[in-house]
C-alpha positions in Angstrom: -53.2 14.9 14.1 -50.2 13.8 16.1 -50.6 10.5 14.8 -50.3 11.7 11.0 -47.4 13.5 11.9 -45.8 10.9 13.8 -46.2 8.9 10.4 -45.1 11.2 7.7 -42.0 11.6 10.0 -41.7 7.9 10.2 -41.8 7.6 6.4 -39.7 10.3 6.4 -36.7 8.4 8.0 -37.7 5.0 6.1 -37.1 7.3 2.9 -33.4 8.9 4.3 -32.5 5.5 5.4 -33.0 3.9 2.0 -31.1 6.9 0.3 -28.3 6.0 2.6 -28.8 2.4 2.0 -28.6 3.2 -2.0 -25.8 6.1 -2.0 -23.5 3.2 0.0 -24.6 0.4 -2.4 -23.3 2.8 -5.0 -20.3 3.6 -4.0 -19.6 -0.3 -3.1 -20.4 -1.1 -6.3 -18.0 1.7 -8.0 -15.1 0.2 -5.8 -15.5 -3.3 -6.9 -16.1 -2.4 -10.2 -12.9 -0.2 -10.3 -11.4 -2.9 -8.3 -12.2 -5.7 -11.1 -10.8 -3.4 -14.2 -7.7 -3.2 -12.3 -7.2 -6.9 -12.0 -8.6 -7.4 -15.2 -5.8 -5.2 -16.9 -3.1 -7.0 -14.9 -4.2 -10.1 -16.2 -4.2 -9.0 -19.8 -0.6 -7.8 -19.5 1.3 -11.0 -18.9 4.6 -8.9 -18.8 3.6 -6.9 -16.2 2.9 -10.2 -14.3 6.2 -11.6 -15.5 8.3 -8.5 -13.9 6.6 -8.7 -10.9 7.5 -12.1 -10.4 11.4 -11.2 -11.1 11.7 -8.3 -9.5 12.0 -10.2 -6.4 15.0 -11.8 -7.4 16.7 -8.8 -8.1 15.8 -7.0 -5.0 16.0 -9.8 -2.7 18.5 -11.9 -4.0 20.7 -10.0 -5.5 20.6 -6.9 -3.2 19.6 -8.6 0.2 21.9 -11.7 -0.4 25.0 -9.7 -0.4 24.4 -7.6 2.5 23.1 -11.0 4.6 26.7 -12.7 2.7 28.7 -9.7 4.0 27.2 -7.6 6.8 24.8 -9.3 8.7 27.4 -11.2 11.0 27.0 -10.1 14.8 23.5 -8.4 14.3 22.0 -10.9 17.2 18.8 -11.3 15.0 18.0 -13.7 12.0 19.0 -11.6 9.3 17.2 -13.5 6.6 14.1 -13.3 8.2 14.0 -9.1 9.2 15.3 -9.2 5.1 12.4 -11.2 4.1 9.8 -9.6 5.8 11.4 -5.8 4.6 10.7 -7.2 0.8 7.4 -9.0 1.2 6.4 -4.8 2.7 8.6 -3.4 0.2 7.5 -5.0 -2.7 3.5 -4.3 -1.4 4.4 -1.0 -1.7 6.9 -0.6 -4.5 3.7 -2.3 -6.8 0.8 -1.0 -5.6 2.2 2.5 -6.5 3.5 1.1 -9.5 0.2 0.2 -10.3 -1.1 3.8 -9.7 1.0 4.8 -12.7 -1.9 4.3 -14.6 -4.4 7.1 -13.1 -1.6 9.6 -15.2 -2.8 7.0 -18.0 -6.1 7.4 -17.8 -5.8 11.3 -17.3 -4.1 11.5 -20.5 -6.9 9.8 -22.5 -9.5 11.5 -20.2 -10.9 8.6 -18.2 -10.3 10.2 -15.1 -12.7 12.7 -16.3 -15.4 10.4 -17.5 -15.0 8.5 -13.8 -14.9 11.8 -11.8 -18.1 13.3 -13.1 -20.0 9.9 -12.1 -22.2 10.1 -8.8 -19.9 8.5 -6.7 -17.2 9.5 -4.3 -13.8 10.3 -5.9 -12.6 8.4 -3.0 -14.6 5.2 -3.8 -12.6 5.9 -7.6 -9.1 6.1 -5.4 -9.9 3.4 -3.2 -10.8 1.2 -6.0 -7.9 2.4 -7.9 -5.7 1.4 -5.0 -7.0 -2.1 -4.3 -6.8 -2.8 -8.0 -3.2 -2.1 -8.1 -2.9 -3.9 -4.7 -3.4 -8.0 -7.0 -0.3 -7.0 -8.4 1.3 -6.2 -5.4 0.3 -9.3 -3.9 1.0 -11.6 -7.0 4.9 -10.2 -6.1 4.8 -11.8 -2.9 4.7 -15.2 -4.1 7.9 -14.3 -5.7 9.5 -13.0 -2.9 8.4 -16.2 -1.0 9.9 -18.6 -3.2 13.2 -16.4 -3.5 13.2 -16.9 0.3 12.6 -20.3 0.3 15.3 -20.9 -2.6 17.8 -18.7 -0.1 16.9 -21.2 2.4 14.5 -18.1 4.2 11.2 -19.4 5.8 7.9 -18.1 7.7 5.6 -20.3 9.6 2.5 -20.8 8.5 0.5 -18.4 11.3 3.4 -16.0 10.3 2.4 -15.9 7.0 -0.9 -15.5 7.6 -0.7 -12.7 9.7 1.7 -11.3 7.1 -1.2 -12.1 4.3 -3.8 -10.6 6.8 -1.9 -6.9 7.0 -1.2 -6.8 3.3 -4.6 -5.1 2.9 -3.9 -2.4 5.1 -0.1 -2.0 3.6 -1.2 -1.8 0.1 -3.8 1.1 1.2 -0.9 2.9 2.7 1.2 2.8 -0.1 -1.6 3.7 -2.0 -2.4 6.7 -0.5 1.4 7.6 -0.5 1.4 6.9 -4.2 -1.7 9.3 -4.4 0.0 11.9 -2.2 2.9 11.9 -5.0 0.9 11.5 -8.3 -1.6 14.2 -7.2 -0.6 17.3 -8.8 2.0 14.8 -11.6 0.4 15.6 -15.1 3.3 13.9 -17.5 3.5 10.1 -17.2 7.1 9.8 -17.9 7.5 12.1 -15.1 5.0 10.1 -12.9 7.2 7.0 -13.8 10.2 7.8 -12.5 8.4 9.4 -9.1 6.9 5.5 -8.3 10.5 4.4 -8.8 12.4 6.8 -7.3 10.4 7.7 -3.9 9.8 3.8 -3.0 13.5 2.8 -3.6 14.6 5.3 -1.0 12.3 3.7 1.2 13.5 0.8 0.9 16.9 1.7 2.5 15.3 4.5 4.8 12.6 2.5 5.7 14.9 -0.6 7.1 13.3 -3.2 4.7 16.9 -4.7 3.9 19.1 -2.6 6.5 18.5 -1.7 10.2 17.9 1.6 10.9 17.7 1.6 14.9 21.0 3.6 15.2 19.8 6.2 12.5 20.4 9.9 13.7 20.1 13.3 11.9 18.6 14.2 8.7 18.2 10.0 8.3 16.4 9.6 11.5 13.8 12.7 10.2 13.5 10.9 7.2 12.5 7.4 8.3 10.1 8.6 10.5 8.1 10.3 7.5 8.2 7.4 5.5 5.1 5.0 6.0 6.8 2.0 5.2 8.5 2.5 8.2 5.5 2.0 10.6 4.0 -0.7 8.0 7.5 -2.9 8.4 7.5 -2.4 12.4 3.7 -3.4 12.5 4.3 -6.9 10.4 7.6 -7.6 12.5 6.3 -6.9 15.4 3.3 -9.5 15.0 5.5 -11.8 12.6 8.9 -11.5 16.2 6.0 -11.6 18.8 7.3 -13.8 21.8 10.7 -14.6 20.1 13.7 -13.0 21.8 14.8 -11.1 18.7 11.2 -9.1 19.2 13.1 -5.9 20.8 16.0 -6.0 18.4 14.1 -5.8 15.4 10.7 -3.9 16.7 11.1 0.0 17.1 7.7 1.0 18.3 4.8 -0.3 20.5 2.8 -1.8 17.9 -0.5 0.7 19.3 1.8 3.8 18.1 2.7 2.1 15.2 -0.7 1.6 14.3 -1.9 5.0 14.7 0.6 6.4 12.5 -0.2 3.6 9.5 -3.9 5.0 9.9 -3.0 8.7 10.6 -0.8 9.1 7.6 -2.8 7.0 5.5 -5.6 8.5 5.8 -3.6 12.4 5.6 -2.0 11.1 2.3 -5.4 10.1 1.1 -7.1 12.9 1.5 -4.3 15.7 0.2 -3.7 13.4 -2.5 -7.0 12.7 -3.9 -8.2 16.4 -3.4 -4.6 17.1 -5.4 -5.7 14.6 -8.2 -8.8 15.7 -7.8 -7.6 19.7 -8.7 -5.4 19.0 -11.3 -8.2 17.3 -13.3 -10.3 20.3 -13.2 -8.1 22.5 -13.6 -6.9 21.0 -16.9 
């Protein structure tokens, strides 16, 4: 008798461990697939491509290269560099919310709807929205790398690396911040001009292009609730590490830093999708 039992509950737990095994197989498979239509539609607009290749030289070259020109004397860092590594982040996140632009898209022509009804997680849809966006993102850093290198701006190659290494982690931040602010956006021209709008002022809150060490006040509140600001401190701190400039440009221990990329990330993910999430029934 105890032996019967002891193998009906043995069979039991090969049975739950193979639903587990399947439910996670699922959801993989959602992300990548969600993950491949992304790219896919990238690909298929080769203006979209084109733009995120200049944008670059408007934000970098034009922008940056008259504050390095005409304000960056006496910082007592390498200006070019703290600017370069600002727009390789900024430009992570600037696209990768650009790219979530099209979630307002698909709501209008009800894809959202035909996605959220499948059995999968609605975060395994955001997360594979996200990371679709995020070959965009990416294809705009090879433009802001060859803008640096035309300014005369370099990295080394283990700097790039480890700047290639975070951009994962960056683009789901700047995801989740783009979900946080589509969530409860219904009109696309409206959702347009929030992904241009709320990553711009990060840009200059954030200190992608200008220090912000001596911020105070309402300026000092705000940088601190901007992600970007931990993601930027996080890739210059590994990108400065054992140079002497490290505690000029490098605001927070890189462990705090850390924590607060995955805290808010994960708070902006949550609200936002369960925002998204709302609206779409509720339409």
């Amino acid at each position: 008798m105890d032996m019967t039992v002891t193998a009906r509950g043995g069979a039991t737990a090969v049975s739950a461990e193979k639903k587990r095994m399947s439910r996670a197989a699922r959801e993989l498979n959602a992300t990548v697939t969600i993950v491949a239509r992304g790219v896919l539609l990238t690909l298929k607009s080769p203006a979209t491509l084109i733009m995120s290749l200049i944008m670059p030289i408007v934000m970098m070259y034009m922008i940056g290269g008259n504050l390095s020109q005409n304000m960056a004397g006496g910082l007592g860092f390498d200006y070019g560099r703290f600017m370069l590594i600002g727009m390789l982040v900024n430009m992570l996140f600037m696209m990768t919310c650009q790219g979530l632009s099209g979630l307002v898209e698909d709501r209008e022509t009800d894809f959202t709807q035909e996605m959220f009804v499948a059995p999968v997680s609605r975060y395994s849809i955001v997360v594979g929205t996200i990371l679709g966006s995020a070959f965009l993102a990416i294809v705009s850093c090879f433009g802001t790398l060859a803008v640096g290198l035309f300014m005369g701006i370099r990295l080394g190659a283990g700097q790039l690396l480890a700047v290639l290494a975070l951009s994962p982690l960056m683009c789901l931040a700047a995801g989740a911040f783009g979900m946080l602010l589509l969530g409860s956006i219904r009109n696309r021209r409206a959702a347009n001009i929030a992904i241009m709008l709320v990553p711009m002022a990060q840009m200059f809150l954030s200190g992608a292009i200008i220090p912000i060490a001596d911020s105070s006040g309402l300026l000092l509140v705000l940088s601190r609730l901007m992600p970007m600001t931990y993601c930027l401190d996080l890739v210059r701190a590994v990108v400065c590490a054992g140079t002497p400039e490290y505690d000029a440009v490098v605001l927070f221990n890189p462990a705090v830093t850390s924590a607060a990329i995955l805290g808010l990330t994960a708070l902006f993910l949550a609200v936002g999708t369960w925002l998204f999430a709302r609206s779409e029934t509720h339409k």
